[in-house]
N, C-alpha and C positions, 0 to 999 in steps of 0.2 A: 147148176153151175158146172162149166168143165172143167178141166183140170189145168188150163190155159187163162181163163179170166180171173178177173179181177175185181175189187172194188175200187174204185175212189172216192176220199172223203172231203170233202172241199172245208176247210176250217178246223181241221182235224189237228190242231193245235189250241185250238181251245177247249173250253171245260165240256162245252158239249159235243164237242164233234172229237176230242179225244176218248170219251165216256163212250163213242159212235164206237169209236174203235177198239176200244177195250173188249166191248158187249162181242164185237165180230173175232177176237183174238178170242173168248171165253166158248163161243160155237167152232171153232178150229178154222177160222180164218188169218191168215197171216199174208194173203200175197193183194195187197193193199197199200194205191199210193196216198198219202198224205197231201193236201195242198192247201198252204198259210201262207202269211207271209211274218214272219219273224223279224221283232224291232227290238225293241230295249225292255220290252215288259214281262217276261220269263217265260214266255206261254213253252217255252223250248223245256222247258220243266215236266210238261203234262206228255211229253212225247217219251220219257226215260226208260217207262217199263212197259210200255208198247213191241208189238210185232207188227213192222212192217217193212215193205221193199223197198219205198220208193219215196221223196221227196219232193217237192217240187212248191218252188215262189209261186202265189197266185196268176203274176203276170206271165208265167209259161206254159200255162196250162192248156189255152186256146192251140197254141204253136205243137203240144204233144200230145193233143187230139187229133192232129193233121193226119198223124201216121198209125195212132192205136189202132190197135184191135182186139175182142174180145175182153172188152170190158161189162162185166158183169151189170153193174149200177154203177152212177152217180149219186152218190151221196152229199147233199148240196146243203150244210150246216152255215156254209160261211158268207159273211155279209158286216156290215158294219150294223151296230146294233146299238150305237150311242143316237136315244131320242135328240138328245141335243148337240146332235153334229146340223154345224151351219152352213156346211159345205154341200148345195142342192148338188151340183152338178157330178159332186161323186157321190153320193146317195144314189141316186141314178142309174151310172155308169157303172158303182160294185154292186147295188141291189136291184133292182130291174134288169137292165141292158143285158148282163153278164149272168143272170139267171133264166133270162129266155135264151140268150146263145147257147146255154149249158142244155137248158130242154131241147132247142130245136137238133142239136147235135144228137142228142140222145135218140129223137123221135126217128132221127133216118138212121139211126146205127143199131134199130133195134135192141136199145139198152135201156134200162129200166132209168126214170128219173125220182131221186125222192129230197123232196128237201122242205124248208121247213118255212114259214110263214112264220106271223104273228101278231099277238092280241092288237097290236096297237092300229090294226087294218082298220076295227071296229070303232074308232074312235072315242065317242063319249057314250056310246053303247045304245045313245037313244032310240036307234034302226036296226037294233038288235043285233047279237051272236052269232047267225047265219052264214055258214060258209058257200052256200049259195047263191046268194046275193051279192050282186056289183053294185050295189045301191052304199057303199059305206064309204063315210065322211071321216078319213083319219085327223088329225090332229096334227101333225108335222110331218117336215118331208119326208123323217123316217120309214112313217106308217104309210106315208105314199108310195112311196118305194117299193115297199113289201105288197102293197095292196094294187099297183100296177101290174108287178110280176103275176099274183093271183088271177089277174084278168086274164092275162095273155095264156097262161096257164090253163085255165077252165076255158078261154077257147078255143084255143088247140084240141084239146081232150074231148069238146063237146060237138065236134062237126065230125 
Protein backbone atom coordinates (compact mmCIF):
# COMPACT_ATOMS: atom_id res chain seq x y z
CA UNK A 1 0.00 0.00 0.00
CA UNK A 2 1.33 3.58 -0.66
CA UNK A 3 1.14 6.25 1.22
CA UNK A 4 -1.51 7.75 -1.23
CA UNK A 5 -4.13 4.92 -1.42
CA UNK A 6 -6.92 4.11 0.00
CA UNK A 7 -9.57 1.65 0.88
CA UNK A 8 -13.10 1.86 0.29
CA UNK A 9 -15.82 0.09 2.21
CA UNK A 10 -19.08 -0.14 0.51
CA UNK A 11 -21.75 -0.68 3.48
CA UNK A 12 -19.48 0.38 5.97
CA UNK A 13 -22.18 1.56 7.99
CA UNK A 14 -23.46 -1.60 8.89
CA UNK A 15 -22.51 -4.13 11.36
CA UNK A 16 -20.40 -5.80 9.06
CA UNK A 17 -18.74 -3.48 6.92
CA UNK A 18 -18.38 -1.15 10.00
CA UNK A 19 -16.49 -4.24 12.01
CA UNK A 20 -14.59 -4.02 8.06
CA UNK A 21 -13.44 -0.98 9.38
CA UNK A 22 -12.85 -1.20 12.68
CA UNK A 23 -10.41 -4.46 11.84
CA UNK A 24 -8.46 -1.83 9.23
CA UNK A 25 -8.43 1.20 11.83
CA UNK A 26 -7.00 -1.60 14.49
CA UNK A 27 -3.78 -2.47 11.56
CA UNK A 28 -3.28 1.39 11.29
CA UNK A 29 -5.42 2.23 8.58
CA UNK A 30 -7.45 5.37 8.76
CA UNK A 31 -7.54 6.93 5.11
CA UNK A 32 -10.76 5.09 4.25
CA UNK A 33 -13.98 6.12 2.33
CA UNK A 34 -17.04 4.75 3.91
CA UNK A 35 -20.04 4.22 1.46
CA UNK A 36 -23.98 3.67 2.81
CA UNK A 37 -26.66 5.07 2.40
CA UNK A 38 -28.16 6.43 5.81
CA UNK A 39 -32.11 6.48 6.38
CA UNK A 40 -33.80 6.33 9.65
CA UNK A 41 -32.40 3.05 11.07
CA UNK A 42 -29.32 4.37 13.25
CA UNK A 43 -26.71 2.48 11.29
CA UNK A 44 -25.01 6.20 11.61
CA UNK A 45 -24.46 4.80 15.25
CA UNK A 46 -21.74 2.13 14.07
CA UNK A 47 -19.80 4.81 12.30
CA UNK A 48 -19.04 7.10 15.89
CA UNK A 49 -15.75 5.64 16.90
CA UNK A 50 -14.53 4.81 13.61
CA UNK A 51 -11.49 6.45 11.67
CA UNK A 52 -12.18 7.63 8.53
CA UNK A 53 -11.75 10.42 5.63
CA UNK A 54 -14.44 10.14 3.54
CA UNK A 55 -18.14 9.63 3.20
CA UNK A 56 -20.08 9.00 0.57
CA UNK A 57 -24.25 7.93 -0.36
CA UNK A 58 -24.09 4.74 -2.36
CA UNK A 59 -25.65 6.64 -5.27
CA UNK A 60 -22.28 8.72 -5.74
CA UNK A 61 -20.03 6.47 -5.72
CA UNK A 62 -19.91 5.31 -9.53
CA UNK A 63 -19.65 9.37 -10.22
CA UNK A 64 -16.34 9.38 -7.61
CA UNK A 65 -14.80 6.69 -9.33
CA UNK A 66 -14.74 8.65 -12.45
CA UNK A 67 -11.74 10.70 -11.15
CA UNK A 68 -10.11 8.31 -8.22
CA UNK A 69 -6.93 7.22 -8.11
CA UNK A 70 -4.97 5.02 -6.09
CA UNK A 71 -7.30 3.25 -4.53
CA UNK A 72 -5.91 0.40 -2.61
CA UNK A 73 -9.19 -2.20 -2.51
CA UNK A 74 -12.79 -2.15 -2.83
CA UNK A 75 -14.09 -3.50 -0.18
CA UNK A 76 -17.67 -4.57 -1.29
CA UNK A 77 -19.86 -5.47 2.08
CA UNK A 78 -22.90 -3.62 0.85
CA UNK A 79 -26.02 -5.00 -0.63
CA UNK A 80 -29.50 -5.34 0.36
CA UNK A 81 -29.54 -8.43 2.51
CA UNK A 82 -33.44 -8.78 3.26
CA UNK A 83 -34.32 -12.58 1.89
CA UNK A 84 -37.67 -11.13 1.83
CA UNK A 85 -37.40 -8.04 -0.16
CA UNK A 86 -40.01 -8.18 -3.03
CA UNK A 87 -38.53 -5.52 -4.94
CA UNK A 88 -36.75 -7.95 -8.02
CA UNK A 89 -35.68 -5.10 -9.76
CA UNK A 90 -33.66 -3.48 -7.18
CA UNK A 91 -32.26 -6.75 -5.88
CA UNK A 92 -30.63 -6.62 -9.18
CA UNK A 93 -29.66 -3.35 -9.66
CA UNK A 94 -28.04 -3.05 -5.71
CA UNK A 95 -26.73 -6.76 -5.82
CA UNK A 96 -25.75 -7.78 -9.12
CA UNK A 97 -25.58 -4.88 -11.66
CA UNK A 98 -23.71 -2.53 -9.03
CA UNK A 99 -21.36 -5.38 -7.94
CA UNK A 100 -20.05 -6.19 -11.34
CA UNK A 101 -19.62 -2.36 -12.05
CA UNK A 102 -17.78 -2.21 -8.87
CA UNK A 103 -15.43 -5.39 -10.17
CA UNK A 104 -15.18 -4.30 -13.69
CA UNK A 105 -13.92 -0.85 -12.46
CA UNK A 106 -11.68 -2.41 -10.15
CA UNK A 107 -10.18 -5.12 -12.82
CA UNK A 108 -8.95 -1.88 -15.20
CA UNK A 109 -7.90 0.23 -12.26
CA UNK A 110 -5.71 -2.35 -11.06
CA UNK A 111 -7.30 -2.43 -7.55
CA UNK A 112 -8.02 -5.24 -5.64
CA UNK A 113 -11.77 -6.33 -5.50
CA UNK A 114 -13.07 -8.09 -2.32
CA UNK A 115 -16.62 -8.42 -1.34
CA UNK A 116 -18.75 -10.87 -0.07
CA UNK A 117 -21.36 -13.38 -1.24
CA UNK A 118 -23.63 -15.46 0.44
CA UNK A 119 -25.05 -18.79 1.84
CA UNK A 120 -28.32 -18.22 0.36
CA UNK A 121 -26.61 -18.73 -3.38
CA UNK A 122 -26.77 -22.47 -2.31
CA UNK A 123 -30.27 -22.73 -1.93
CA UNK A 124 -31.81 -25.73 -0.36
CA UNK A 125 -28.28 -27.07 -0.37
CA UNK A 126 -29.28 -30.26 -2.23
CA UNK A 127 -26.28 -29.40 -5.13
CA UNK A 128 -24.11 -28.84 -2.54
CA UNK A 129 -21.71 -26.06 -0.75
CA UNK A 130 -19.34 -25.64 -3.68
CA UNK A 131 -18.13 -22.37 -4.46
CA UNK A 132 -17.22 -23.56 -7.66
CA UNK A 133 -20.02 -24.49 -9.14
CA UNK A 134 -22.76 -22.29 -11.20
CA UNK A 135 -24.94 -25.12 -10.93
CA UNK A 136 -26.97 -23.47 -7.71
CA UNK A 137 -30.60 -23.16 -7.29
CA UNK A 138 -31.14 -20.23 -4.78
CA UNK A 139 -34.43 -19.80 -3.29
CA UNK A 140 -35.42 -16.12 -3.80
CA UNK A 141 -34.45 -13.19 -5.66
CA UNK A 142 -32.08 -12.32 -2.89
CA UNK A 143 -29.96 -15.40 -3.34
CA UNK A 144 -30.18 -14.70 -7.18
CA UNK A 145 -28.77 -11.61 -6.79
CA UNK A 146 -25.85 -12.74 -4.97
CA UNK A 147 -25.55 -15.87 -6.99
CA UNK A 148 -25.47 -13.77 -10.49
CA UNK A 149 -22.93 -11.55 -9.21
CA UNK A 150 -20.89 -14.82 -8.22
CA UNK A 151 -21.01 -15.86 -11.99
CA UNK A 152 -19.95 -12.81 -13.48
CA UNK A 153 -17.29 -12.81 -10.86
CA UNK A 154 -15.65 -16.29 -11.39
CA UNK A 155 -15.88 -15.39 -15.03
CA UNK A 156 -14.05 -12.56 -15.17
CA UNK A 157 -11.35 -14.19 -12.92
CA UNK A 158 -11.51 -17.36 -14.80
CA UNK A 159 -10.36 -16.28 -18.62
Amino acid sequence: MTKDSFFIVTGGAGFIGSNVVRMLNANGYENITIVDHLTTNGKWKNLVDLKYTNYLDRSDLMAFLETATNVEAIIHIGACSATTETDENYLMQNNAIYTRKLMEWCASHDSRFIYASSAATYGDGSLGYSDSTLELKPLNCYGYSKHLADQWILDATTK
